[in-house]
Each structure stands twice: as structure tokens, then as C-alpha cells.
N, C-alpha and C positions, 0 to 999 in steps of 0.2 A: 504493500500500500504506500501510496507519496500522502504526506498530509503536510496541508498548514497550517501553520499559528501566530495568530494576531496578537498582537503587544508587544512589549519591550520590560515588563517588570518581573519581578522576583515572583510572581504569581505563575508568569509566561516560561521561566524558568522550572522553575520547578513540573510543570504540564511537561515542556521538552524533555526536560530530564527522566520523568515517567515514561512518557509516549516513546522514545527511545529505545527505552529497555525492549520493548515488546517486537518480538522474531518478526512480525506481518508488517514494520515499516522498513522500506526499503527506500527512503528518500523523506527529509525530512525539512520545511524550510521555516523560519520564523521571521514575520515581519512585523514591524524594523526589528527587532531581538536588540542584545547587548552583548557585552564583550563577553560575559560567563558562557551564554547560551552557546555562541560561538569556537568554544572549546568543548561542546558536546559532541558524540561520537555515537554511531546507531549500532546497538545490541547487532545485528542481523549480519551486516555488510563492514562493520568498522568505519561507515562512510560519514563525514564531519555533517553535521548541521551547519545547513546555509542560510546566514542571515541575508535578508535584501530589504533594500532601502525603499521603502513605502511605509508611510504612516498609518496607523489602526485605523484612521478615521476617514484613508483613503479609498474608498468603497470601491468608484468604478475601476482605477486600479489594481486593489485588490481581487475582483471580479477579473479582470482582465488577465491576470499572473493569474488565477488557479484554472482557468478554461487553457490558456496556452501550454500550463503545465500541467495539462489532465490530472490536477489536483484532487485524490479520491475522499480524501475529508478535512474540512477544515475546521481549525476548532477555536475560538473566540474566548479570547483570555477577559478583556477591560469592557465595562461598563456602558462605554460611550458608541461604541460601534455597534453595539444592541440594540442601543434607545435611537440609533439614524436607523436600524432596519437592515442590517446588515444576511442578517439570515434569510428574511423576505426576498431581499435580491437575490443572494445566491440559488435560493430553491425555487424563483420565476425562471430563472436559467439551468433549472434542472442541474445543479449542484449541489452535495450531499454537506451535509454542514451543521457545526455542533452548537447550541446555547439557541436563547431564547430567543423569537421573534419579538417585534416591535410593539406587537400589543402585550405580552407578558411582559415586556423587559417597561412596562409603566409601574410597576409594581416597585421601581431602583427609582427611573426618572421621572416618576411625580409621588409626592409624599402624600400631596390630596388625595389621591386615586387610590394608594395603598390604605391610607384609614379610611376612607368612605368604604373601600372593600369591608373591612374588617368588621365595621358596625353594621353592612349589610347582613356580612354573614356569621356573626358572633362568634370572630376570631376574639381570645382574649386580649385586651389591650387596654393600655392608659385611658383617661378620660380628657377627649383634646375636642379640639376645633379647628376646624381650615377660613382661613380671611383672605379678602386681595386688598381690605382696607386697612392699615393701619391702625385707626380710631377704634375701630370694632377688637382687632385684634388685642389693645392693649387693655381693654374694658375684661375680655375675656384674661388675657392673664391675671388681670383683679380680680375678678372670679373666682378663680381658684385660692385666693388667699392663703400664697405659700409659694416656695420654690416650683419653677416649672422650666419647660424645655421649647426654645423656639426652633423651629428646624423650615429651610426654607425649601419648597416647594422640590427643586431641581435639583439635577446631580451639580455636585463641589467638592470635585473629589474629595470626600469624605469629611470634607471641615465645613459644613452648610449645617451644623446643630453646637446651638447656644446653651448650653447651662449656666439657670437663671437662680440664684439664690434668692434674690430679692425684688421685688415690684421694677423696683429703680433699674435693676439690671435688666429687666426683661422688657419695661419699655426702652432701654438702650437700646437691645438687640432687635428689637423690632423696627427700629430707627435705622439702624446697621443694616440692615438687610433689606426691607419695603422701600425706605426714604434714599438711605444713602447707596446700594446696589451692590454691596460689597463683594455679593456673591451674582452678578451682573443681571440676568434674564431669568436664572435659578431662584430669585427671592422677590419677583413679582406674588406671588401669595404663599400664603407662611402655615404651617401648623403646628400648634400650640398643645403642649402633651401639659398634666401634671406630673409633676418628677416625681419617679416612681423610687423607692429605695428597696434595696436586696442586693443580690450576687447577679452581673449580665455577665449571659455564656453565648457562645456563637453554636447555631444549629447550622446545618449545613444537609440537605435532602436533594438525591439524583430522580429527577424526575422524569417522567417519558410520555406526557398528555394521559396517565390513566393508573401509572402505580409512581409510587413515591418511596425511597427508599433513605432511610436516617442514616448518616453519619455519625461517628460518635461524638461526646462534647469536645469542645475549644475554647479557650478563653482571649480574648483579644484587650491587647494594652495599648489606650488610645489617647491618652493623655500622655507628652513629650517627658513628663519629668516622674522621676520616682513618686512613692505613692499617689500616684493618679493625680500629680499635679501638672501645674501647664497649659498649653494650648491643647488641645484637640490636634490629631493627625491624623495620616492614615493608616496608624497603627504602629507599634513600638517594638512588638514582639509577642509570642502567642507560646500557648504547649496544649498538648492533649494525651492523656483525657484530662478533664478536671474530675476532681471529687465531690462534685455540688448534686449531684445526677446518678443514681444508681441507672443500673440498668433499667428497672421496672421504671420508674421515677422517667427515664426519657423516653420508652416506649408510653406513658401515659400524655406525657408531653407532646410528644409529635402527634401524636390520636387526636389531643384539641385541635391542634395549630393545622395537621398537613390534613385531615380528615374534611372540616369545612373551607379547606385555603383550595384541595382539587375540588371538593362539590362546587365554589364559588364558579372556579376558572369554568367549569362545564356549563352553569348555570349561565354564564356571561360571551360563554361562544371565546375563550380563550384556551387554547394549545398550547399547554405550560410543557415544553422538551427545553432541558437543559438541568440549571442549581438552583434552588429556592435555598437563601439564606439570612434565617430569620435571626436579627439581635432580642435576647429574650431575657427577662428581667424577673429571675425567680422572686418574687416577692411573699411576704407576709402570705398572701390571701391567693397565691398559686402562681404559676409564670404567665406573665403576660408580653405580649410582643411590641416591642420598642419599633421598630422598620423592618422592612424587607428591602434582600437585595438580589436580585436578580442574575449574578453570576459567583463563582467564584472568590470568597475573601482573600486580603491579600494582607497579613503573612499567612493565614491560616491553611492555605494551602500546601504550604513549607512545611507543615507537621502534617497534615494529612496523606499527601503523597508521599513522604518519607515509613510509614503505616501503613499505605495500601500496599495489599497484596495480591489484586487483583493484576489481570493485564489493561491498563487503564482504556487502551483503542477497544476493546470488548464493552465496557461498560459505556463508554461514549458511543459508540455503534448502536449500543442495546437502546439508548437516551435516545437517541435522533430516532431511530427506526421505531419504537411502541414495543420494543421484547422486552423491558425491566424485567418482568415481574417470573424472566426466565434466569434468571442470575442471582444471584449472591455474595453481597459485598463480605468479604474478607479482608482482618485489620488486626498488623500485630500487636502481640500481647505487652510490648515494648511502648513505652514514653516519649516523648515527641517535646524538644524545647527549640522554637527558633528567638533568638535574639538581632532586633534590628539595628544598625550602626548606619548612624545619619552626619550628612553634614552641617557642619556648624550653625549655628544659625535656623537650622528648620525648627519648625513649618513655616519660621517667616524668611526673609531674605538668606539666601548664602551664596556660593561661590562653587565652581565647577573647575574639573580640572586638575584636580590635588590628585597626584599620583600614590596608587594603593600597595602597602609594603606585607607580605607574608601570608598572600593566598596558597600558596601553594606549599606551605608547613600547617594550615587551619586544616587543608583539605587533605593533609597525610592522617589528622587525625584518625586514628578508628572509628564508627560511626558516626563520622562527621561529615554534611555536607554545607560549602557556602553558595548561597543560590544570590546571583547578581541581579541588583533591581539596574538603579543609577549608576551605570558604569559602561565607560568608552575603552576604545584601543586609539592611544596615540604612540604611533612608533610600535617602540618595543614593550611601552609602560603601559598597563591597565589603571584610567584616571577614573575619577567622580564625576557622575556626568547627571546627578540628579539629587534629590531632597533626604530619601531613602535609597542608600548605597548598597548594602547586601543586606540579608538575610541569613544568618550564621545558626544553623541545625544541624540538631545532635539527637540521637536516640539514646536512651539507657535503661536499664531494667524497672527501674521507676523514675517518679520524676525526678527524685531528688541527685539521682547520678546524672539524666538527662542534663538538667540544671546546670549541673559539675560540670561535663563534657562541654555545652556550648559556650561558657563563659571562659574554658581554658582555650578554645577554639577563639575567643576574641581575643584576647589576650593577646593571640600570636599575629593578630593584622594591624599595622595603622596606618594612619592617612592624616594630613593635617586637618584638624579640626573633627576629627571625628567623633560623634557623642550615641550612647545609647544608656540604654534601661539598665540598670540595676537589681531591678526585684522581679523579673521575667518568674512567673511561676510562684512567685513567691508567697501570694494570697491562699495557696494549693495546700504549701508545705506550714 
């Protein structure tokens, strides 16, 4: 099989990395990819993955290279190539092609649409409102009387949700986002959650228009600084499993959320083939779902794929094609830590280009893999070529070695200015 893969991050990485292994791919390309991806080498043939220079969001392009190179599946890493319809196109061209259409992937790129869902179909969730006005908006965070969450309408990459302590901060953020546009065309209308407290775990469910299949839990660390402080990003680092979730405990879980999340889709005339990945807020009074996101998480996929033991081009086959419900995900019994190393300054301004020292003693580790998000080839040096730089993963027989392993694995890289997490895991142990 030749297949494509859309993106360029540690998400995109880590798919190739998988997709690789598997004897049925015999040609492999990612576009645009990064300089990690590009030292990938395919299980089958020994033959390099080839990175080619086309953007994710370059559609007819992208259509163009997989028809020329009788591309047999392609598979859609990022968010945004979803939400233009990416899949749409390639299957009006009778192209074979992995993740969500344009009407599921509203479930990422409209916040309105994913909670209007929710309360059509008594998914559990926060108690929110959707506004295009302002005024209305901020009347409603009064309402609530008490900390709440603004989140604006559209995708931003991952930083388009406000936690609001107080009155005063949440008509800020409503101001920051409706008035002043911070997050530009994305925060023309807002929705207004109460802030829910407990433990958020990431689910993550393979779907196929008709069965839905759980992954096990994930925790995602999304605040830039130790104990959950900081900006909001796209994530600091992740492990799996958590302990918040027994088994029974997440098969009762997914039975709320994926039970009336397919009746919805069927009821609404949508073809959910692809990842439903709901952020889920075990709280007091049981898990209620914070968003949905319609493809892949990004680190979480660095521990999940480092776990599966499936051949992942089978289960992605099974997803596009309607056979789920003839497979069975397999996931080893090993711990999963990835730790993100960022460049300085993120999520807000930094600087590109810092050449990266000791990739290549992180990845003699034993169980160790570094999967490259933001990262170039200039010359001979592999530099920083984005916000989030790698993705450093470690397995071990629980978390707590897992933990060990990844953090000796960072240890051995640097780069100027490079910053990450700390307590990766830590909430766990």
C-alpha cells in the first residue's frame, strides 16, 4: 500500500512512525512532515519516508499528489484540513481517505454546534450558553455566579478557552475575544460553560459511522507551567493510562458519552468515520464532557501509539471502510509518558532556528522514543522550527518508571531556550 499523511507535528509523527511498522506499506509520504518524520524508514522495504513540501491546508494540491501518486490511503493528522473538507474532496474523487468529513469535523470547529448537540441529545455536560452578542454573553456569565469558562466558537489551535475565576475576568475574556478578535473569525460567538471542578482525562474513541471503539484513558497537560499554571497551550505533555478510571468506570463512561454522541450523529444524517475525542471532567456528580474534538490529540497520541499493538493501517482501513466492529483494539500492558520541550517563550512569542543537541543518545534510550513536532533540517543540524519542539516518550512497566525513563531521555537533549513540564504524570503518582 502507498499512503499519505497530512501534517507536520509530533501527532503526524508519531501516525508515520506507526503506519511504518506495518509489512502492507510499501511507500510512504508525509506532507509537509518534519525533520524527525524524515528519518523514518518503512518496516516492509527499508525505504525512507518522503517528506514533500505542500501545506495540510493545501487541498487541491494535496488532491493533486495523491491521484498522480495513486495514493491508496491517506490519512489526516490536524484539525484544520477536516473542518475545509478535506475528506469530502478526496472521496468526490473517489479516493480512499482516513478522518472525519466536514460535517463531523463541526463537532472541533464550532463549539456552538458541539453543545447545542449535547443538550439535544443529553450528552452529559457543563451548564453553558452560546452568544454572538457580547452584552448577552456577559449577563450570562453573571448568571452563573462563580468561576466559568469562555471558549470561542472556532478552532485556535487549542488556546481559544478562557478560565475565568472571576466576573471581572470573564467579562475580560469576552472582551478579548467578541470585541477585540484575538482569536480573529474563531470568536465571533462564544460559549460560556460553568467551571466544572474534578480530574479532566482525555477519551479518545475509533469510530466507523456505526461502532465506536474506547481507547484507554490519557491525561493531557495544558497549562505551560508546573502545577497547571500558565497560559493554556497545546498541550505540555500526556501519559497513559491514568488511575482516575477503572476499567468498568470507563466502559460506563463511554456508554453515556459514545452511546447518545452515535444515536445523535445518525439522528442528524452525520457519518462520524474517523477519532471522537472527548475532554471529560470527572466531576462530583459523574463525568461530564468539557468539548469534543474531532481528530486525533496531540501529545496524546505519542502515548497511545507507543501502546498500540494493533497494525494501525488495519484499524484505519476498518474506520474508513464500516468493519470496526470486526477488530479489536489491542494495548500494552506497559505505561506511556511523553514529555513536551518547547521553545522559549511559548505559547507566546519565541524564536526559530536554535539548533537541537542529543537526539540521537534520547533515542538510544531503551524504550524510548522522541517524536519531532517543530523541527527543521538546516544543513547538517536538526533546528526548532516551531512552539512545541519534540515530544520525548518513554514506556515502562508503570508509570512511575515510565516517568523515570522520559525525563532521563530529556535530560540528554538541548537546545537554547528550551523549556518543559516538570510534573508530567505527576497528578497519577
Amino acid at each position: 500500500m502507498k499512503l499519505l499523511v497530512v501534517g507536520s507535528g509530533g501527532r503526524e509523527h508519531a501516525l508515520v512512525w506507526k503506519l511504518a511498522q506495518s509489512p502492507q506499506v510499501t511507500r510512504l509520504w508525509c506532507a509537509p512532515g518534519n525533520a524527525g518524520i524524515a528519518q523514518e524508514r518503512l518496516a516492509a522495504n527499508g525505504a525512507p519516508v518522503e517528506c514533500v513540501n505542500l501545506g495540510a491546508e493545501d487541498l487541491p494540491r494535496l488532491l493533486a499528489f495523491a491521484q498522480s501518486n495513486h495514493v491508496d490511503l491517506t490519512v489526516v493528522g490536524p484539525d484544520n484540513p477536516l473542518a475545509l473538507g478535506i475528506v469530502d474532496l478526496f472521496q468526490q474523487h473517489g479516493l480512499r481517505i482516513w478522518g472525519v468529513n466536514r460535517k463531523a469535523a463541526q463537532f472541533e470547529s464550532s463549539k456552538v454546534f458541539s453543545q447545542d448537540f449535547m443538550g439535544k441529545y443529553g450528552i452529559p455536560t457543563a451548564v453553558a450558553g452560546t452568544f454572538d452578542q457580547p452584552s448577552a454573553a456577559k449577563r450570562f456569565c453573571a448568571s452563573l455566579g462563580g468561576p466559568c469558562v469562555v471558549k470561542a466558537d472556532g478552532l485556535a489551535l487549542g488556546k481559544g478557552v478562557l478560565i475565568c475565576p472571576t466576573l471581572t475576568e470573564a467579562e475580560r475574556a469576552v472582551d478579548q475575544i467578541m470585541v477585540g478578535k484575538a482569536f480573529g473569525q474563531a470568536g465571533s460567538r462564544v460559549v460560556i460553560q460553568e467551571f466544572l471542578e474534578g480530574i479532566e482525562v482525555s477519551l479518545h474513541a475509533l469510530c466507523d459511522g456505526k461502532t465506536a471503539k474506547v481507547f484507554p484513558t490519557s491525561q493531557d497537560h495544558k497549562r505551560a507551567l508546573d502545577g497547571d499554571l500558565g497560559l493554556n497551550t497545546g498541550g505540555m505533555g500526556t501519559y497513559s493510562p491514568t488511575p482516575f478510571l477503572t476499567d468498568s468506570q470507563l466502559a460506563v463512561t463511554a456508554q453515556q458519552v459514545l452511546e447518545p454522541f452515535m444515536r445523535g450523529c445518525t439522528a442528524e444524517g452525520i457519518d462520524y468515520r474517523g477519532i471522537l475525542y472527548p475532554g471529560v471532567m470527572l466531576t462530583r456528580n459523574g463525568p461530564k464532557i468539557l468539548e469534543f474534538n474531532a481528530r486525533l490529540g496531540d501529545p496524546e497520541t505519542q502515548v497511545y501509539l507507543t501502546r498500540l499493538e494493533n497494525d494501525l493501517v488495519e484499524l484505519l482501513d476498518a474506520s474508513a471502510g464500516g468493519t470496526l466492529d470486526k477488530l479489536e483494539l489491542k494495548w500494552s500492558p506497559l505505561a506511556s509518558v511523553c514529555v513536551v520541550m518547547a521553545s522559549g517563550g511559548y505559547p507566546g512569542n519565541y524564536s526559530k532556528g536554535k539548533p537541537i543537541f542529543g537526539l540521537e543518545a534520547a533515542n538510544a534510550l531503551p524504550n524510548t522514543k522522541v517524536f519531532h513536532a517543530g523541527t527543521a533540517r538546516a544543513g547538517e543540524s536538526i533546528v526548532t522550527n516551531g512552539g512545541r519542539v519534540l515530544g520525548v516518550t518513554a514506556l515502562g512497566r508503570d508509570l512511575k518508571e515510565a516517568q523515570s525513563a522520559a525525563y532521563t531521555a530529556v535530560g540528554k537533549i538541548c537546545f537554547e531556550g528550551a523549556q518543559f513540564r516538570g510534573d508530567i504524570a505527576v497528578k497519577a503518582l
